[in-house]
C-alpha positions in Angstrom: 92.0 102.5 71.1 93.2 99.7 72.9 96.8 98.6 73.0 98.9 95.4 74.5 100.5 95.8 77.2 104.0 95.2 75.1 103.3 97.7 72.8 105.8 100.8 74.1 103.4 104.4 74.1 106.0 107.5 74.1 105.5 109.9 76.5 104.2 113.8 75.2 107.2 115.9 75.1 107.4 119.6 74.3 109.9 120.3 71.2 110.1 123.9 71.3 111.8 126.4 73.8 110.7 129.9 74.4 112.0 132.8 76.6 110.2 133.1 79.6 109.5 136.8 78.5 107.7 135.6 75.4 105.5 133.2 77.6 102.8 135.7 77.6 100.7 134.8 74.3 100.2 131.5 76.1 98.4 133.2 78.6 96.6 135.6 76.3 95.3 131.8 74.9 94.3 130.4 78.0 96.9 128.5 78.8 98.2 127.2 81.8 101.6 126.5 83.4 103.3 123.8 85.8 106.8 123.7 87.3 109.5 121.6 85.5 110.8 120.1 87.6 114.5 118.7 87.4 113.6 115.0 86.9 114.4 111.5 84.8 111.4 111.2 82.8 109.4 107.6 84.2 106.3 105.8 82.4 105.0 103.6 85.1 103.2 100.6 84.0 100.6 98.9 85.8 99.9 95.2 84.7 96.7 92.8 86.2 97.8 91.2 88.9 100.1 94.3 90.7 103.1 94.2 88.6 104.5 97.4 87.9 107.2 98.3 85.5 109.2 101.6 85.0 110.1 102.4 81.6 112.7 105.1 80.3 111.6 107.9 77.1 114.1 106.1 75.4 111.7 102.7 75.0 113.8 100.8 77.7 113.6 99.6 80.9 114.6 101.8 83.8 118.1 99.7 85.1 119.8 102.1 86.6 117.0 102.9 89.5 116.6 100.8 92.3 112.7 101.4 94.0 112.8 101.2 98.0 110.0 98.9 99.3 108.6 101.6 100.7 108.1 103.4 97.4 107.1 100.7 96.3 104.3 100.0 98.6 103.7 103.7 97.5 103.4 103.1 93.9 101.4 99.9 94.2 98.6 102.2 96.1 97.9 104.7 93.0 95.5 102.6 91.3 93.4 102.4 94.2 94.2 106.0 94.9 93.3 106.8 91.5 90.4 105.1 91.5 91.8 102.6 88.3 90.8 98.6 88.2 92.7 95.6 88.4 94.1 96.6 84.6 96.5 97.9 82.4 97.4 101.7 82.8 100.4 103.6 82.2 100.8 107.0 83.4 103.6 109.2 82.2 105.9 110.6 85.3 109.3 111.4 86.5 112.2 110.2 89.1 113.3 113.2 91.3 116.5 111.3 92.4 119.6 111.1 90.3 119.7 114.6 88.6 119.5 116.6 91.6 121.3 115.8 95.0 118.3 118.0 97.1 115.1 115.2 96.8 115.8 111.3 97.0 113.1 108.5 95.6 109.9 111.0 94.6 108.0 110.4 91.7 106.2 113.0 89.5 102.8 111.9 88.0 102.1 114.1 84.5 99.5 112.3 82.7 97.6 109.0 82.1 98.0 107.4 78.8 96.4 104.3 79.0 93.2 103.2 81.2 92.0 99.7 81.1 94.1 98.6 77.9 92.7 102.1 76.2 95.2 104.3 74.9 93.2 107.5 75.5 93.8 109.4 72.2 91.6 112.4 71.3 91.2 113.1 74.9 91.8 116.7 76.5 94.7 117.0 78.7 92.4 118.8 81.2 90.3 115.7 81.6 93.3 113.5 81.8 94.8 115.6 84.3 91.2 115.4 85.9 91.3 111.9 86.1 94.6 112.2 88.3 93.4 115.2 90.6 92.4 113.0 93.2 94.3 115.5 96.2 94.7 118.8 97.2 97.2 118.3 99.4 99.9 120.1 99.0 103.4 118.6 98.7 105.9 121.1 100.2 109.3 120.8 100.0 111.5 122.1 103.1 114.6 124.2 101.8 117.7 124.6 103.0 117.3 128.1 103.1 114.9 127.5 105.7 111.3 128.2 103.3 108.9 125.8 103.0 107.7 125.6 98.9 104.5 124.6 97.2 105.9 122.1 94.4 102.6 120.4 94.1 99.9 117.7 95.4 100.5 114.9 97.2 99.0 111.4 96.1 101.1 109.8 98.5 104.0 111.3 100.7 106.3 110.6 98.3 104.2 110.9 94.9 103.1 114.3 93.8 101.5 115.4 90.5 102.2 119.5 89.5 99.3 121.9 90.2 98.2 124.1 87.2 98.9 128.0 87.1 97.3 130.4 85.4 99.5 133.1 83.5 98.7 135.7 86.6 100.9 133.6 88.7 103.7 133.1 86.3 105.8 136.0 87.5 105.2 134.8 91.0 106.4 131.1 90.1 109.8 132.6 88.5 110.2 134.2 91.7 110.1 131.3 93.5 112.2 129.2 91.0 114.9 131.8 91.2 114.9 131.2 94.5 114.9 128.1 94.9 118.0 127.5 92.6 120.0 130.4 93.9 122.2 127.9 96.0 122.8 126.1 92.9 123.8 129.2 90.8 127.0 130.8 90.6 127.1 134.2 89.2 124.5 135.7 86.8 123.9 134.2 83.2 126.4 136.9 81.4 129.2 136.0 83.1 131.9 133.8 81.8 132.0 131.3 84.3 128.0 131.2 85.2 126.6 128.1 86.5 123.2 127.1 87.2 122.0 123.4 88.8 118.6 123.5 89.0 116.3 122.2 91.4 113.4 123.2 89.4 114.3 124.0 85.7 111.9 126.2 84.8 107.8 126.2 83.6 105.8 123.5 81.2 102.8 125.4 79.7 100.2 123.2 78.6 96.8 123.6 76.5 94.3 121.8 78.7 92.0 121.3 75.5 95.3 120.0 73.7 94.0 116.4 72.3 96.1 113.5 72.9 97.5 112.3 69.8 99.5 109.0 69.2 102.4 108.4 70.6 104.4 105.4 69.0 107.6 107.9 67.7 109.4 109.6 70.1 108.4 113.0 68.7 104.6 113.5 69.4 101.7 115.7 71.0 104.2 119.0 70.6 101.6 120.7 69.6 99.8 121.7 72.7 102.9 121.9 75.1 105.7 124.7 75.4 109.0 125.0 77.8 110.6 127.7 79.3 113.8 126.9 81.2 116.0 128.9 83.4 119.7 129.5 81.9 122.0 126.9 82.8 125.3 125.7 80.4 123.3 123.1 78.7 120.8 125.8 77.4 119.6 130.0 77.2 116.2 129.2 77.8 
């Protein structure tokens, strides 16, 4: 289905919750898992001619983000890296930089929307997230607690896009996402004054044969994608 390049796509957003101890039918169903990471949600447009333009969930420009050049020399690299034309694409991503003091001017890549002026609909997520698994480098992320962490491939130094997990290695990733956000917590989630910051919030399980469906309202493509989230004040789960 092709699109214009002014027509705003909504990005797939999951719009149910679960406990992470009732993540295990998912599994049972073949479904896989990626860290959530703590992030401002960021579709990146690219136009002909190498403009680029970050867009908000909301349908608005992103104002209140200023790119360094030398993400930006970054982010002008991914269609080549990608292997995508001279066209218009929009890939659905994130800005690790304002919600969490710990990483500064990283993007997230989820998903590819649009590729050459086609809005992919009826397409799997696996092949989507095919289309971006270009690397197998990993992107590690240095803590202060003096462990080095896995939080996904690198495109580019400062680009990653999250790896897939099957359920076998869900208990090991909420090991390492307590972990990581145990700097950030203050006492344990039954206490009165618990608090929780974290780094990474928690796991986004996705259906790799989920179809793409359209996304012109906000709400859209729930139906293959779940969240599980760590406790903080905002939220149980």
């Amino acid at each position: 289905m092709q699109v214009k390049t002014e027509q705003y796509i909504y990005p797939p957003r999951p719009a149910d919750a679960i406990p992470r101890e009732d993540t295990g039918m998912l599994g049972e169903m073949g479904w896989l898992a990626q860290l959530k990471y703590n992030d401002s949600r960021c579709l990146i447009k690219f136009l002909p001619g190498g403009k680029t333009e970050l867009w908000s969930r909301h349908a608005e420009r992103i104002r209140n983000y200023t790119v360094p050049e030398w993400l930006q020399a970054q982010i002008d690299e991914l269609p080549s890296i990608l292997g995508l034309n001279d066209g218009y694409h929009l890939l659905d991503g994130g800005i690790l930089d304002s919600k969490h003091k710990a990483i500064k001017d990283t993007l997230v890549i989820w998903d590819i929307l649009v590729r050459d002026g086609g809005h992919l609909i009826g397409s799997c997520y696996g092949d989507r997230y095919n289309l971006l698994h270009v690397s197998d480098r990993p992107w590690n992320y240095q803590h202060p607690n003096g462990k080095t962490y896995k939080f996904g491939l690198a495109l580019t130094d400062n680009i990653l896009m999250p790896e897939n997990h099957a359920a076998d290695q869900w208990p090991k990733l909420w090991e390492m996402i307590d972990e990581v956000n145990a700097i950030w917590t203050i006492g344990k989630p039954t206490d009165k004054n618990y608090q929780c910051h974290p780094l990474i919030e928690g796991l986004v399980f996705k259906n790799l044969r989920g179809s793409l469906g359209m996304g012109f309202k906000e709400k859209n493509n729930s139906d293959w994608l779940f969240r599980s989230r760590v406790t903080t004040g905002r939220h149980k789960f």
